[in-house]
N, CA, C and O atoms as a CHARMM CRD file, in Angstrom:
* protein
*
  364
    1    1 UNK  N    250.88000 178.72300 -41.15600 PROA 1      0.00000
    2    1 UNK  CA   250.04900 178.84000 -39.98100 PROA 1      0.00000
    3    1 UNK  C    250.11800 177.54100 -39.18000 PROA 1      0.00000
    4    1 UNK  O    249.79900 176.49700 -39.74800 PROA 1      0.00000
    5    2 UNK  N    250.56500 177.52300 -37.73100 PROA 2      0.00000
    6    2 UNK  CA   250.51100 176.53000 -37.27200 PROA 2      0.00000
    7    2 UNK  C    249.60000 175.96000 -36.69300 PROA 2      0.00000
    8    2 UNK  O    249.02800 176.80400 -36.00300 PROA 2      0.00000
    9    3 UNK  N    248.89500 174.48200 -36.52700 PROA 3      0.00000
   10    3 UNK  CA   247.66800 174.34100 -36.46900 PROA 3      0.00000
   11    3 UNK  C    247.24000 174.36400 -34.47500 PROA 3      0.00000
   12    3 UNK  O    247.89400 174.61700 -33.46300 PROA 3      0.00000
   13    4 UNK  N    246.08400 174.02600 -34.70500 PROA 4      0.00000
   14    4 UNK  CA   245.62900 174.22300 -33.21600 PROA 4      0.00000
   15    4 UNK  C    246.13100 173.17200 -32.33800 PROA 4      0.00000
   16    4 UNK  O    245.65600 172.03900 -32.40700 PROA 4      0.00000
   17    5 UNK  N    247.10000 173.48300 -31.48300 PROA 5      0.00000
   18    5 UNK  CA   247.91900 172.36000 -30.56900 PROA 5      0.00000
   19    5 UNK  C    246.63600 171.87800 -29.32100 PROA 5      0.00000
   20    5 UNK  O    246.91700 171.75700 -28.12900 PROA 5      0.00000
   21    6 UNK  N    245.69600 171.72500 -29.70100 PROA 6      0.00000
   22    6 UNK  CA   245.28100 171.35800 -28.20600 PROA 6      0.00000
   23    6 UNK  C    244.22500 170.35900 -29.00800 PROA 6      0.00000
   24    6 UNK  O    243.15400 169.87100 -28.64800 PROA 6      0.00000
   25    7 UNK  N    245.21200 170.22700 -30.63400 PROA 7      0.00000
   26    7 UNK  CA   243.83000 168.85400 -31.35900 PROA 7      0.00000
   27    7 UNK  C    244.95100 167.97700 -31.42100 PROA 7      0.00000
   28    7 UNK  O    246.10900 168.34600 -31.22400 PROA 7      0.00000
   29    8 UNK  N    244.54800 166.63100 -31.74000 PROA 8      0.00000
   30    8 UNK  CA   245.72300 165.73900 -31.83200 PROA 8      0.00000
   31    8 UNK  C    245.08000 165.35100 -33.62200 PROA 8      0.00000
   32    8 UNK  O    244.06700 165.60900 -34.27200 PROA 8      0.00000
   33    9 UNK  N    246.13500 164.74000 -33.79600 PROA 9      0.00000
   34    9 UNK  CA   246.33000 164.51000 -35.49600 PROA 9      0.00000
   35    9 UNK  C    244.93200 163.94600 -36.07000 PROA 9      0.00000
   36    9 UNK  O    244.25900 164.45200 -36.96900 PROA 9      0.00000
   37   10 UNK  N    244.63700 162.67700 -35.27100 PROA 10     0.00000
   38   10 UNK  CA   243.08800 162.41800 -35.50100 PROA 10     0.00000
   39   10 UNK  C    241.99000 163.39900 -35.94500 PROA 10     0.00000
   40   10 UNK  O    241.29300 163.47200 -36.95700 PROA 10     0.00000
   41   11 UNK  N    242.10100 164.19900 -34.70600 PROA 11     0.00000
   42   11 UNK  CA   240.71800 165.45200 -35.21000 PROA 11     0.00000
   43   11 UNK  C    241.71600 166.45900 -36.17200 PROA 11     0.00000
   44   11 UNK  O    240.91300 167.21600 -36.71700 PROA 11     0.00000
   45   12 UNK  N    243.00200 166.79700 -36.60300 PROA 12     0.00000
   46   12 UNK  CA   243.21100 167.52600 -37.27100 PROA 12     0.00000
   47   12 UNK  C    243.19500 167.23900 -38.92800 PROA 12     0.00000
   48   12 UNK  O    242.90300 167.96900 -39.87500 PROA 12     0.00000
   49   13 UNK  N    243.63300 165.87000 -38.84500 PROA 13     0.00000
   50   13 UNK  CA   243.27900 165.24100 -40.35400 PROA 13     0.00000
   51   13 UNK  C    242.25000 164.37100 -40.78000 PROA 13     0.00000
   52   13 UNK  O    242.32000 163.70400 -41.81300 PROA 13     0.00000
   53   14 UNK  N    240.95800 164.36900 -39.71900 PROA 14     0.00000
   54   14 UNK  CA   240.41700 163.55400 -39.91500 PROA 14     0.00000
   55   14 UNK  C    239.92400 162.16800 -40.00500 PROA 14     0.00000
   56   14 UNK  O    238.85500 161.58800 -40.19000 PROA 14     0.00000
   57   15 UNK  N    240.96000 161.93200 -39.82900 PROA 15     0.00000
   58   15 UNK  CA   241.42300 160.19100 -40.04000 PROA 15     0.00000
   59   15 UNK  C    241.84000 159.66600 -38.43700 PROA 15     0.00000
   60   15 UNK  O    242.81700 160.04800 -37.79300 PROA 15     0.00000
   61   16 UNK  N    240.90400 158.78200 -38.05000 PROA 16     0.00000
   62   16 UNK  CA   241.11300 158.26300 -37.20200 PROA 16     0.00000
   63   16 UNK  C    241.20100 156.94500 -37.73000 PROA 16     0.00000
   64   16 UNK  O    240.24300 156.51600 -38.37500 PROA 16     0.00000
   65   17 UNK  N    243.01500 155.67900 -37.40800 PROA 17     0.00000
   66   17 UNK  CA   243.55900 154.44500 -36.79700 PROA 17     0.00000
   67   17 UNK  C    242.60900 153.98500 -36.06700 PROA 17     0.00000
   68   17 UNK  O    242.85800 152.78100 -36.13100 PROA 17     0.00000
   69   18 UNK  N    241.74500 154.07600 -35.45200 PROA 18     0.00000
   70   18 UNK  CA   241.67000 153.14600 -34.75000 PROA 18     0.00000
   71   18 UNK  C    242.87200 152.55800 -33.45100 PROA 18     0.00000
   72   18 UNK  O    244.06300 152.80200 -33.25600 PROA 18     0.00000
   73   19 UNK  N    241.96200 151.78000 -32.82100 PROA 19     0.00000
   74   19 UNK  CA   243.23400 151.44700 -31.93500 PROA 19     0.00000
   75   19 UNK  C    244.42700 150.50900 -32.62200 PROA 19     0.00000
   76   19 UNK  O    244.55600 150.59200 -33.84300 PROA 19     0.00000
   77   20 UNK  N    245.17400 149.75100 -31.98300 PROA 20     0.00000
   78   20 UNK  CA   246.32800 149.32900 -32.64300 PROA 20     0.00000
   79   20 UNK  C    245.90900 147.91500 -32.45500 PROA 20     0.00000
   80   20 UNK  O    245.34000 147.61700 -31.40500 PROA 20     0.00000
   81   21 UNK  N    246.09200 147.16900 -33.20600 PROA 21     0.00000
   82   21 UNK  CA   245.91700 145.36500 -32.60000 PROA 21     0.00000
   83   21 UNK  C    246.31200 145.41500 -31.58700 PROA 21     0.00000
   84   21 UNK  O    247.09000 146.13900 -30.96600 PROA 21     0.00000
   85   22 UNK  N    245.42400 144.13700 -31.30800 PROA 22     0.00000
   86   22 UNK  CA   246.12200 143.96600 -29.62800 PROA 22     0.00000
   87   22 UNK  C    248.00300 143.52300 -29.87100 PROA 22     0.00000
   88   22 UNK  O    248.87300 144.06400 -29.18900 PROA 22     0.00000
   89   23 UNK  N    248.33500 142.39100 -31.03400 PROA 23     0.00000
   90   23 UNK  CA   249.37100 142.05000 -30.90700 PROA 23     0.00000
   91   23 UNK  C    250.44400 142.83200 -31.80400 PROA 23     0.00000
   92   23 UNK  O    251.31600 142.26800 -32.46600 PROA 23     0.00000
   93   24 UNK  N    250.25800 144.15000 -31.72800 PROA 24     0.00000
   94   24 UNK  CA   251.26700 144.83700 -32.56800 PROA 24     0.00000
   95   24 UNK  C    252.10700 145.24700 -31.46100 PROA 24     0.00000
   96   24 UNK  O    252.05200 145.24800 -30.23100 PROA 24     0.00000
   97   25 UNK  N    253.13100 145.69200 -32.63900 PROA 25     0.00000
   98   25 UNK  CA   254.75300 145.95200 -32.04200 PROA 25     0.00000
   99   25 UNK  C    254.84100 147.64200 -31.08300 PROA 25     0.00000
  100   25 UNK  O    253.83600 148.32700 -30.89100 PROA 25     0.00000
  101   26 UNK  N    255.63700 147.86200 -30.80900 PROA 26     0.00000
  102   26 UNK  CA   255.90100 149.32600 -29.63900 PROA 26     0.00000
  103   26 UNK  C    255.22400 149.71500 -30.45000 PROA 26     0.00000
  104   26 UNK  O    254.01000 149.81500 -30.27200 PROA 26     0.00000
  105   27 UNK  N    255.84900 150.06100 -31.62400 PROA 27     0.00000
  106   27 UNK  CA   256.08900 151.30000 -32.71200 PROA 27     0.00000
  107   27 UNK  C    254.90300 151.74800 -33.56700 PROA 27     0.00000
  108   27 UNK  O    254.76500 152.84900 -34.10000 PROA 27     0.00000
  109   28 UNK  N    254.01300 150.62700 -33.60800 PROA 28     0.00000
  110   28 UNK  CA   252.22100 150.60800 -34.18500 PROA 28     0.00000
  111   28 UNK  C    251.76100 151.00800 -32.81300 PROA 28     0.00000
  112   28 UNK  O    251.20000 152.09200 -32.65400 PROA 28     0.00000
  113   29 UNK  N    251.96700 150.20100 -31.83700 PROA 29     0.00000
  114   29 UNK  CA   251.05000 151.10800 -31.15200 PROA 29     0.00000
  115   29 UNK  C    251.13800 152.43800 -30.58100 PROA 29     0.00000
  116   29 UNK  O    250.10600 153.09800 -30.45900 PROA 29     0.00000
  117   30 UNK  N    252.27700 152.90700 -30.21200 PROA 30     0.00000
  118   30 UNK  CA   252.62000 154.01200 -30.32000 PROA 30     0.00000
  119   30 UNK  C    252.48200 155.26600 -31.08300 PROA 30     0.00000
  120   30 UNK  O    252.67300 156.43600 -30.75100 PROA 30     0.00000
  121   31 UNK  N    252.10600 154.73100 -32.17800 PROA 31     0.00000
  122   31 UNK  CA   251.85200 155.52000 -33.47500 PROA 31     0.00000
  123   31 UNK  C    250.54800 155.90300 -33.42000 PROA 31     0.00000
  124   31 UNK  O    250.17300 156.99500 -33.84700 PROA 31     0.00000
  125   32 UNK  N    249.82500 155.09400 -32.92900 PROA 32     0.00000
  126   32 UNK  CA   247.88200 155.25500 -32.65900 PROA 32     0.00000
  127   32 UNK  C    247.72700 156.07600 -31.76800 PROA 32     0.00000
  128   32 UNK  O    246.93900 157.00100 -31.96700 PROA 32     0.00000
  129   33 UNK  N    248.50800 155.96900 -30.39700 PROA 33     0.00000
  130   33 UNK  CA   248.44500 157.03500 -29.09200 PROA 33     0.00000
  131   33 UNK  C    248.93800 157.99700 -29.53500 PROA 33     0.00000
  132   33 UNK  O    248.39200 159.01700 -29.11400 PROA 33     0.00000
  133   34 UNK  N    250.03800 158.22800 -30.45700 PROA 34     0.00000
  134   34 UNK  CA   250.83300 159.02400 -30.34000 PROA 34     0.00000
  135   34 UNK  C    249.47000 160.17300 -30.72000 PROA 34     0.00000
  136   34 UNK  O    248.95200 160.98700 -29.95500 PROA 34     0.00000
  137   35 UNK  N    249.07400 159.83400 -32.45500 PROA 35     0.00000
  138   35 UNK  CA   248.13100 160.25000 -33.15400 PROA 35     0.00000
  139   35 UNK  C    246.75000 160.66300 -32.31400 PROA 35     0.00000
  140   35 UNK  O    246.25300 161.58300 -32.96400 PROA 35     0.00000
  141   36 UNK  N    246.19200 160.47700 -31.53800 PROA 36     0.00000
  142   36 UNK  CA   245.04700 160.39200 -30.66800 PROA 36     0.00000
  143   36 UNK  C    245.58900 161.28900 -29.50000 PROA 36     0.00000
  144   36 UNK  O    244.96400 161.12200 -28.45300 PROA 36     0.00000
  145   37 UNK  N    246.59500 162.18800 -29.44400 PROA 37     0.00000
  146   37 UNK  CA   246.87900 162.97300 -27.83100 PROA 37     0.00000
  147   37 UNK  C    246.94800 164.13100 -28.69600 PROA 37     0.00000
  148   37 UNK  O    247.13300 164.04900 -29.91000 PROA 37     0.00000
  149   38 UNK  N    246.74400 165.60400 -27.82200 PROA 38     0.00000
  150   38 UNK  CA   247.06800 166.77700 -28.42100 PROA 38     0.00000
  151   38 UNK  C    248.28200 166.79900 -28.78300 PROA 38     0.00000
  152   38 UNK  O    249.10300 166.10400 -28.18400 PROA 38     0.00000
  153   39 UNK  N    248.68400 167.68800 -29.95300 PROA 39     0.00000
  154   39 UNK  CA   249.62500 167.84300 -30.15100 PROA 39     0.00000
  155   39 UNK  C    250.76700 168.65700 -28.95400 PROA 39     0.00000
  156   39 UNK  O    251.95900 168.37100 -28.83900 PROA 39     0.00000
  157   40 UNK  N    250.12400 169.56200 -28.26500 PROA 40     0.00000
  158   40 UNK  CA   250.98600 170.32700 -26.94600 PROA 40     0.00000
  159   40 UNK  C    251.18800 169.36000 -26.17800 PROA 40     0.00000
  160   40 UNK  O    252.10600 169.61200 -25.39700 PROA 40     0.00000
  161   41 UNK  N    250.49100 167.79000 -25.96600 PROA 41     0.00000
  162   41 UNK  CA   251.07700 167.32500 -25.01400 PROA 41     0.00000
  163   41 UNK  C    251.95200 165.89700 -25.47700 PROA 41     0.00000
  164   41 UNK  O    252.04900 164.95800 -24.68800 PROA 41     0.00000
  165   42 UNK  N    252.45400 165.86400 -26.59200 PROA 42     0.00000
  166   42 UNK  CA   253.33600 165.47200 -27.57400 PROA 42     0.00000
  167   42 UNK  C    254.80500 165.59900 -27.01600 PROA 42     0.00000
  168   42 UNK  O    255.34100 166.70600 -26.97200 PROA 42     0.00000
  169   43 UNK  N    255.53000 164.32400 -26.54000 PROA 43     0.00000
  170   43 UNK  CA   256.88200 165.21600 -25.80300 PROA 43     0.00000
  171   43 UNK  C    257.75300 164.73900 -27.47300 PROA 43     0.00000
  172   43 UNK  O    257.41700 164.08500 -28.46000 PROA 43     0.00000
  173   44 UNK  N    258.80600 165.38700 -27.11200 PROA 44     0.00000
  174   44 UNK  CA   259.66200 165.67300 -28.39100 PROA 44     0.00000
  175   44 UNK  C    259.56200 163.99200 -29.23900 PROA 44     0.00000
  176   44 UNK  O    259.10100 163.62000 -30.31800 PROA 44     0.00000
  177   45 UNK  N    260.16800 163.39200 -28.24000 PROA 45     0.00000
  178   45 UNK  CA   260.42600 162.03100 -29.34200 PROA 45     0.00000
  179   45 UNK  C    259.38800 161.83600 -29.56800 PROA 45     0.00000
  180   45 UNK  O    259.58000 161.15200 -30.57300 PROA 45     0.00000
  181   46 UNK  N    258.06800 161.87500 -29.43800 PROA 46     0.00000
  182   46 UNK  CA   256.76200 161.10600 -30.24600 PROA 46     0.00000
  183   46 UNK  C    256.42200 161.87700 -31.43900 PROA 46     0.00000
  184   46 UNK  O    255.71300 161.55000 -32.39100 PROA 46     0.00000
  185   47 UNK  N    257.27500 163.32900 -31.13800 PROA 47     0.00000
  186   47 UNK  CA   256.94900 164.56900 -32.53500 PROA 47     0.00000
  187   47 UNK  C    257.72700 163.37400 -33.35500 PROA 47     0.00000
  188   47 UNK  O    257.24200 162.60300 -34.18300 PROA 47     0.00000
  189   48 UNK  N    259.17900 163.46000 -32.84200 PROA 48     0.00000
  190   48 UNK  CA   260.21700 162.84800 -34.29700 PROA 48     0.00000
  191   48 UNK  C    259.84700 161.58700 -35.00800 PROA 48     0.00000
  192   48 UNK  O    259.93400 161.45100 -36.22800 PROA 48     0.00000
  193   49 UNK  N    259.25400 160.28500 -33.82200 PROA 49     0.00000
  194   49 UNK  CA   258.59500 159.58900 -34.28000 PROA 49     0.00000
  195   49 UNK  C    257.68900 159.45100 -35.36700 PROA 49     0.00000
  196   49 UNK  O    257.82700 158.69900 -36.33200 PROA 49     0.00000
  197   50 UNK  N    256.23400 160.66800 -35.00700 PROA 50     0.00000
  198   50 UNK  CA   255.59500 161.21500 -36.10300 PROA 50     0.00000
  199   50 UNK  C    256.05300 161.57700 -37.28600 PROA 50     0.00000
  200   50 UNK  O    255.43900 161.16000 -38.26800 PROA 50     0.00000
  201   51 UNK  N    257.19600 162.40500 -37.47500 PROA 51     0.00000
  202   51 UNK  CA   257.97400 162.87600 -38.09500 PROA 51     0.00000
  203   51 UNK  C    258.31600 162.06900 -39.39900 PROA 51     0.00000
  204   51 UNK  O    258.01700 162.46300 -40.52700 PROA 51     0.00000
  205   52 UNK  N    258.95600 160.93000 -39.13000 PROA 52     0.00000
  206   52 UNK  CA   259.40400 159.73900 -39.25600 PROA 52     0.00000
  207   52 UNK  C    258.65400 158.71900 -39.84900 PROA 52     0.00000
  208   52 UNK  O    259.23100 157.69600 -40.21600 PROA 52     0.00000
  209   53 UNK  N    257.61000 158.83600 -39.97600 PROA 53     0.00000
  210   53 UNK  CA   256.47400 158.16200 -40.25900 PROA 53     0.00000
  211   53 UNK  C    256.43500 158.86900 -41.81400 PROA 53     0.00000
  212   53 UNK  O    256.69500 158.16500 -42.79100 PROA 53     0.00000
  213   54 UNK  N    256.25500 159.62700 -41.89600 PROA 54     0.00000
  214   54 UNK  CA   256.18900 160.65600 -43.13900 PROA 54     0.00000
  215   54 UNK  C    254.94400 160.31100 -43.59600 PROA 54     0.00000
  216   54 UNK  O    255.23700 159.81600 -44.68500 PROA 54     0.00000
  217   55 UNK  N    253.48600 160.22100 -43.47900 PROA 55     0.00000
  218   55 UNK  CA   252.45700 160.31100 -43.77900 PROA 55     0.00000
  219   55 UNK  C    252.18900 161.74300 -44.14900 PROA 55     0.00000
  220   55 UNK  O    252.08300 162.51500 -43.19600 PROA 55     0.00000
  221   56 UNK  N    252.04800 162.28400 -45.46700 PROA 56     0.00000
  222   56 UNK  CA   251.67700 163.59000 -45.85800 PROA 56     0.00000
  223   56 UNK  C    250.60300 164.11700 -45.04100 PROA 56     0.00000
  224   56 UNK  O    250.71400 165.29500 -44.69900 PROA 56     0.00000
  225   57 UNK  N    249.92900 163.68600 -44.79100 PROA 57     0.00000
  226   57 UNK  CA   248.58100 164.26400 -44.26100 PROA 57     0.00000
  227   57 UNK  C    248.98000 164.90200 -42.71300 PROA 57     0.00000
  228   57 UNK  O    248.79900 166.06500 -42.35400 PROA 57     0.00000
  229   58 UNK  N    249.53800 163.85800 -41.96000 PROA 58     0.00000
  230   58 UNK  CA   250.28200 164.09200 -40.72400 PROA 58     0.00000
  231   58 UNK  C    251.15200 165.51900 -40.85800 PROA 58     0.00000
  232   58 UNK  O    250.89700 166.60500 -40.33700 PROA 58     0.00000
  233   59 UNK  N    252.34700 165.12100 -41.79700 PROA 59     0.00000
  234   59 UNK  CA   253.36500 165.95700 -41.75900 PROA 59     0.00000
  235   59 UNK  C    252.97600 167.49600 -42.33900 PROA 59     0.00000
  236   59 UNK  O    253.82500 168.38800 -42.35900 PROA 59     0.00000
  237   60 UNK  N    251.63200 167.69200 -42.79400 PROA 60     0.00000
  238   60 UNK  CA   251.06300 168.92100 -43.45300 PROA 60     0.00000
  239   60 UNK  C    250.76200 169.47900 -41.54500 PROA 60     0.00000
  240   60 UNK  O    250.75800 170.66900 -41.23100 PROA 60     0.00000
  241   61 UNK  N    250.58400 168.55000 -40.71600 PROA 61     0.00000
  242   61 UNK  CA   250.07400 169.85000 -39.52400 PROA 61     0.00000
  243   61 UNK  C    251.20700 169.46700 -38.68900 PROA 61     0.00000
  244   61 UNK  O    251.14100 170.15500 -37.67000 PROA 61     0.00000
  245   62 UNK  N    252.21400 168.69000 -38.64500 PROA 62     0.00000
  246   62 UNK  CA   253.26300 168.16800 -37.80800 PROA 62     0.00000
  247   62 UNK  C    253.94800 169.46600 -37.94600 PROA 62     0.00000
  248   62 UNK  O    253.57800 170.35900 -37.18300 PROA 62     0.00000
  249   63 UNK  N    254.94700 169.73700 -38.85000 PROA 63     0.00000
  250   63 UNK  CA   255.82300 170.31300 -39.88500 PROA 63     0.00000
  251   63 UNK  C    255.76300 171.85400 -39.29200 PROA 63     0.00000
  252   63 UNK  O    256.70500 172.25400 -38.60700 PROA 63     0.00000
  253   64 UNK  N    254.50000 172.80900 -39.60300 PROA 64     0.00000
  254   64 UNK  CA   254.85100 173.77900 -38.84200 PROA 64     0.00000
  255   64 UNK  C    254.50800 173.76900 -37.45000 PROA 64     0.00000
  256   64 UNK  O    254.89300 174.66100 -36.69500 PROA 64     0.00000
  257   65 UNK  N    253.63000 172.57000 -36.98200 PROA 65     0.00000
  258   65 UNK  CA   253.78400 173.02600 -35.29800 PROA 65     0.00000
  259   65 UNK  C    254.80300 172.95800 -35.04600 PROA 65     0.00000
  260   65 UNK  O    255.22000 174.06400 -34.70300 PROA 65     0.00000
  261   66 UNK  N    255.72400 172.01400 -35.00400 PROA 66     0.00000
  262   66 UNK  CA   257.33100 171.76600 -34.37400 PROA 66     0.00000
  263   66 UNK  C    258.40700 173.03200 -34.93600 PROA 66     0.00000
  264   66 UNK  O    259.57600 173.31400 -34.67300 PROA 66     0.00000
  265   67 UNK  N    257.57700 173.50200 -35.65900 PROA 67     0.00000
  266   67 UNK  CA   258.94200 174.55800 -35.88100 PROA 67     0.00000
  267   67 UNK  C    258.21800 176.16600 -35.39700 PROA 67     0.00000
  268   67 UNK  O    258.79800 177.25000 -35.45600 PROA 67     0.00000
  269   68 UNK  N    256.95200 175.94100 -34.97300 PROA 68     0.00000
  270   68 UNK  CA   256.50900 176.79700 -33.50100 PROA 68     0.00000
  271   68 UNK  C    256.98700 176.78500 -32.57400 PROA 68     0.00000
  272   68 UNK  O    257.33300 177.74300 -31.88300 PROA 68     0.00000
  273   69 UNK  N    257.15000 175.14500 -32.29400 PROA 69     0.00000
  274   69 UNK  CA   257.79600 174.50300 -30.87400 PROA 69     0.00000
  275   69 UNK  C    259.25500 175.00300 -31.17300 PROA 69     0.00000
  276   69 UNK  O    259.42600 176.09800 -30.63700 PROA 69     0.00000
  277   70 UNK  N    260.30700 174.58200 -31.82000 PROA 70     0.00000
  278   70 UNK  CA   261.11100 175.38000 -31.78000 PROA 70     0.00000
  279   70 UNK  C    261.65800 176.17400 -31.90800 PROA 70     0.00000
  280   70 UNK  O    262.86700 176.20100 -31.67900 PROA 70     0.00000
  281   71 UNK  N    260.67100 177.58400 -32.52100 PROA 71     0.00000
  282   71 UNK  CA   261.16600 178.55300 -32.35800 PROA 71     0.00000
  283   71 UNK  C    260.48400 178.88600 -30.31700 PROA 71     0.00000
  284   71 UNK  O    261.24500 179.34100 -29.46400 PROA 71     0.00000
  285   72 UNK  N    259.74600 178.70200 -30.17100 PROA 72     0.00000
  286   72 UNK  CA   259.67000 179.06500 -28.73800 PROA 72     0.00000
  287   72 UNK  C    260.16200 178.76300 -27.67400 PROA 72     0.00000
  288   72 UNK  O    260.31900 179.45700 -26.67000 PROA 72     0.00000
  289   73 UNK  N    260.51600 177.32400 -27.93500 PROA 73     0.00000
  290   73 UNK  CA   261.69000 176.34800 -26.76400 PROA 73     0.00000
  291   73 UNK  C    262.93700 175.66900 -27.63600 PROA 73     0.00000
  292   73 UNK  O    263.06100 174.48200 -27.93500 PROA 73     0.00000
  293   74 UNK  N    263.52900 176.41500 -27.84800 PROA 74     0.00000
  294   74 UNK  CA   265.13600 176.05600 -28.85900 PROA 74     0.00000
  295   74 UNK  C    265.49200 174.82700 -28.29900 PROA 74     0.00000
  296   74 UNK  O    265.86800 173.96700 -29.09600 PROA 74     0.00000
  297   75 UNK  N    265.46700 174.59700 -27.33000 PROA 75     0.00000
  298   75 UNK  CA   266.19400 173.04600 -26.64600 PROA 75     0.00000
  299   75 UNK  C    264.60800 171.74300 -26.98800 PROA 75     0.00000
  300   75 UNK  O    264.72000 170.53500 -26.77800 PROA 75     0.00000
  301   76 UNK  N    263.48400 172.31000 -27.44200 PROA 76     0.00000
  302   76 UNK  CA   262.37400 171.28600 -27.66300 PROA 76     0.00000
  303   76 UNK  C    262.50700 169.82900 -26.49200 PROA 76     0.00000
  304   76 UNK  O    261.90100 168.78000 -26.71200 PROA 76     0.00000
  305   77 UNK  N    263.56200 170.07900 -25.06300 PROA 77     0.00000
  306   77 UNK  CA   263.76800 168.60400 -24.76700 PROA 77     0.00000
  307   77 UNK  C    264.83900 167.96000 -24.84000 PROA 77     0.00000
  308   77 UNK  O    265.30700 167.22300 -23.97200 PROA 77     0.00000
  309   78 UNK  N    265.48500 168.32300 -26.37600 PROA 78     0.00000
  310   78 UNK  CA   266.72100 167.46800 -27.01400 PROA 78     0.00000
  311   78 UNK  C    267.66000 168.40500 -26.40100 PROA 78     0.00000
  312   78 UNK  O    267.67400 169.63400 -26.32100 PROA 78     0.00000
  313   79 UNK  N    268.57600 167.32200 -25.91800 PROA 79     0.00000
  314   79 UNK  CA   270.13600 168.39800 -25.58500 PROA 79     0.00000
  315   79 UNK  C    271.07300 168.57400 -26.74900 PROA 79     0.00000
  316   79 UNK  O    271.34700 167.75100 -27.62200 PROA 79     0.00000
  317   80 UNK  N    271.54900 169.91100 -26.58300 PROA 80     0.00000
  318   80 UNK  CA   272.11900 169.96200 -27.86900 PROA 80     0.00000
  319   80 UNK  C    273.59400 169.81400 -27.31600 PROA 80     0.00000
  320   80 UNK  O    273.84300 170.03000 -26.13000 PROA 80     0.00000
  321   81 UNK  N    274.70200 169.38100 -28.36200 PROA 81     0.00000
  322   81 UNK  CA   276.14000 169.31800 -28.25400 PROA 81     0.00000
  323   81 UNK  C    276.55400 170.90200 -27.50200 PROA 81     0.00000
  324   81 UNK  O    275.64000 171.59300 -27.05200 PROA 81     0.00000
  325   82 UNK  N    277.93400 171.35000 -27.43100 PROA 82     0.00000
  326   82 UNK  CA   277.97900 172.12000 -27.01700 PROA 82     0.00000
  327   82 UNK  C    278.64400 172.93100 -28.08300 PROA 82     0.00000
  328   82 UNK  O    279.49200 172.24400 -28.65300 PROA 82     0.00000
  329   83 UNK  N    278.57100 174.01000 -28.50400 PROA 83     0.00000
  330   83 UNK  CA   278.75500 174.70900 -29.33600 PROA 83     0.00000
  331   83 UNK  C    279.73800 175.36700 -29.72800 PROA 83     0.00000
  332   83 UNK  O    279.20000 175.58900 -30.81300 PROA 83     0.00000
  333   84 UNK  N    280.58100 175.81700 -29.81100 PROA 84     0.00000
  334   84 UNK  CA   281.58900 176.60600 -30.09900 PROA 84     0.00000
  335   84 UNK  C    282.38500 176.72000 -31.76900 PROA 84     0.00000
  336   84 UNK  O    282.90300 175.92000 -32.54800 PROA 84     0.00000
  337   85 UNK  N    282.12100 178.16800 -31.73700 PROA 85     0.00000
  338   85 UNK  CA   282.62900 178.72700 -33.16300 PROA 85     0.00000
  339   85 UNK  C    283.87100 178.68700 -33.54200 PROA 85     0.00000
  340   85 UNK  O    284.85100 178.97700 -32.85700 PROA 85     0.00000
  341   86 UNK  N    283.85400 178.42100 -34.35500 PROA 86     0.00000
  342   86 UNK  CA   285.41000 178.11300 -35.03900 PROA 86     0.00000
  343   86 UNK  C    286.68100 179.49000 -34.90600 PROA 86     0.00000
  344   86 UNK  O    286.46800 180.54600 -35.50200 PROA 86     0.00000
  345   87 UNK  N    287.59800 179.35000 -34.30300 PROA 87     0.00000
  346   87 UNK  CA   288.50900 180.21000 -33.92300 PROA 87     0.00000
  347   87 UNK  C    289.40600 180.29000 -35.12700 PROA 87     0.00000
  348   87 UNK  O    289.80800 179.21800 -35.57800 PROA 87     0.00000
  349   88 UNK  N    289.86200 181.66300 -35.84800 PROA 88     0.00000
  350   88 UNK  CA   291.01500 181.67900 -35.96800 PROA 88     0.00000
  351   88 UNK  C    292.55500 181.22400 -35.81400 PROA 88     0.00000
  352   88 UNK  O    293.24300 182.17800 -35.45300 PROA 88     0.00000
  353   89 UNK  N    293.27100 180.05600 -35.98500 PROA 89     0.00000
  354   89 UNK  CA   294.95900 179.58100 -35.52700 PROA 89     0.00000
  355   89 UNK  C    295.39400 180.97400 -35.59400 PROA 89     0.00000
  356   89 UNK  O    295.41100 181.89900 -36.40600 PROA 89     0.00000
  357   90 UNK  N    295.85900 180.63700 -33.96600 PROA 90     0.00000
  358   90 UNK  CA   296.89700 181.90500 -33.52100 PROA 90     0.00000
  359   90 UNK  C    298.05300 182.10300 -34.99800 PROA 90     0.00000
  360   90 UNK  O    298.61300 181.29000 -35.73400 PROA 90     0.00000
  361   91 UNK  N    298.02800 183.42400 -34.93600 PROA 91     0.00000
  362   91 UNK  CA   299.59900 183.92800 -35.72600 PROA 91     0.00000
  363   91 UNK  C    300.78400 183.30200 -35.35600 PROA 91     0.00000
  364   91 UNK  O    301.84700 183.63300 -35.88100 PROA 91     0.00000
């Protein structure tokens, strides 16, 4: 079941960071905003970011939203290579 996209990780696990020090790096603070916005308004890289983080608690409501998200928008954002199936060598 995928969880309610219009909570961000904070109200979904409970656990609110706090804000980030003032003198932390992108990637801490980023991690606090990221955590503190709904999940629907989450653009792809802050999902993978999250992702990436691998905090169980996170990745228990991360995990099937994004694979909501991509089953409904296959491109999620990310461009994909271009595809093509493997041909048979001519006879």
């Amino acid at each position: 079941m995928s969880p309610d996209e219009t909570k961000s990780l904070t109200q979904l696990t409970g656990t609110d960071w706090g804000s980030a020090p003032a003198d932390a790096k992108t990637l801490v603070r980023e991690s606090h905003e990221f955590r503190r916005t709904p999940l629907q308004d989450l653009p792809t890289l802050a999902l993978k970011r999250l992702l990436s983080l691998d905090f169980q608690s996170d990745s228990t409501h991360l995990i099937p939203y994004c694979l909501k998200r991509i089953a409904e928008e296959p491109s999620a954002g990310i461009p994909l290579p271009h595809f093509s199936p493997r041909r048979p060598a001519p006879a």
